[in-house]
C-alpha positions in Angstrom: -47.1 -29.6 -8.4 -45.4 -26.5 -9.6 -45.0 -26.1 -13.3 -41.2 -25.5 -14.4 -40.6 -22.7 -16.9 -38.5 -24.2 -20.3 -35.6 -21.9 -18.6 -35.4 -23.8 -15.2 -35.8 -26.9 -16.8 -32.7 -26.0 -19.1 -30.8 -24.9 -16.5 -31.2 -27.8 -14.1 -29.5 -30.0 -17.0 -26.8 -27.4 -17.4 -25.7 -27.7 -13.8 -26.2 -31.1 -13.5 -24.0 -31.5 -16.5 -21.4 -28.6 -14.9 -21.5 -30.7 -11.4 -20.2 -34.3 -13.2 -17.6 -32.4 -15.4 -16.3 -30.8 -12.2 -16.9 -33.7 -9.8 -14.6 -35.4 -12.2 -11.3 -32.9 -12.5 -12.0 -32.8 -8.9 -11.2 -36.7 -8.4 -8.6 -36.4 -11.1 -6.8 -33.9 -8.6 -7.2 -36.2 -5.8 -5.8 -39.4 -7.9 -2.7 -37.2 -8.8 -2.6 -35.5 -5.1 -1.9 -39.2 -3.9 0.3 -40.4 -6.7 2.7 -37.5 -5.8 2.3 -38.5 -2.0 3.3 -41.5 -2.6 6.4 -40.9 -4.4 7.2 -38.3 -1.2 7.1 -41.4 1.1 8.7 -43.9 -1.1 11.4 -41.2 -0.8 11.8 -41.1 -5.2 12.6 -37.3 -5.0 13.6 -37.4 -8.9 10.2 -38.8 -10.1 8.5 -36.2 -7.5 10.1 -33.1 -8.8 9.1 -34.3 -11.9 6.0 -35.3 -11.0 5.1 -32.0 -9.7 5.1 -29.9 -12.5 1.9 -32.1 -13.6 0.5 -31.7 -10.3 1.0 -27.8 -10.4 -0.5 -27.7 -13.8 -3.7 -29.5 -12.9 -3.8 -27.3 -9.6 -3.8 -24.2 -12.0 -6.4 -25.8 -14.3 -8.7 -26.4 -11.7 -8.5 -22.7 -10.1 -9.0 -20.9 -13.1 -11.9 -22.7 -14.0 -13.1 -21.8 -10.5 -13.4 -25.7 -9.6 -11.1 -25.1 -6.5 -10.6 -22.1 -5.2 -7.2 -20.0 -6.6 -5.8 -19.5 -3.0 -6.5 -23.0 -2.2 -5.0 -23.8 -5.2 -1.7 -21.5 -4.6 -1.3 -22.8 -0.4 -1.2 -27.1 -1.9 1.3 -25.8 -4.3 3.5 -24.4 -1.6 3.1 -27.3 0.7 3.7 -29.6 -1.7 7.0 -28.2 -2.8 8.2 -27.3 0.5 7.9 -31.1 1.3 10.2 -31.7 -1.5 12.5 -29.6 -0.7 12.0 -30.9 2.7 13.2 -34.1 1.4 16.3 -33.1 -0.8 18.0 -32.2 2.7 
């Protein structure tokens, strides 16, 4: 059996701290992702525009803590409001 230095051993409860905090803003995003989707089919364009803002903001949140990447980040945003403005037509 290999013997762990102090630092590895830290580190390994770092990450695996890190990996639930980010595991968790990451199912956040999905919650909210779906939420807004289901306003775009129930066709409530009022409570998705509005709805969108927080959806932008948690987008943001996530790529600048580097949880999602920024461009991935930047491309849902533009989906996402070119389906409402799909919708106001």
């Amino acid at each position: 059996m290999a013997v762990r230095r102090k630092s590895s051993i830290k580190r390994i409860r770092v990450d695996k701290r890190k990996h639930l905090h980010n595991l968790k803003v990451k199912t956040q995003l999905k919650k909210t992702l779906k939420k807004f989707q289901a306003l775009l089919s129930a066709k409530n364009i009022d409570e998705a525009k509005a709805f969108l803002k927080q959806v932008f903001k948690q987008l943001d949140k996530a790529a600048k803590k580097k949880i999602i990447h920024p461009n991935t980040a930047n491309r849902k945003k533009s989906r996402l409001s070119l389906k409402v403005s799909a919708l106001k037509k």
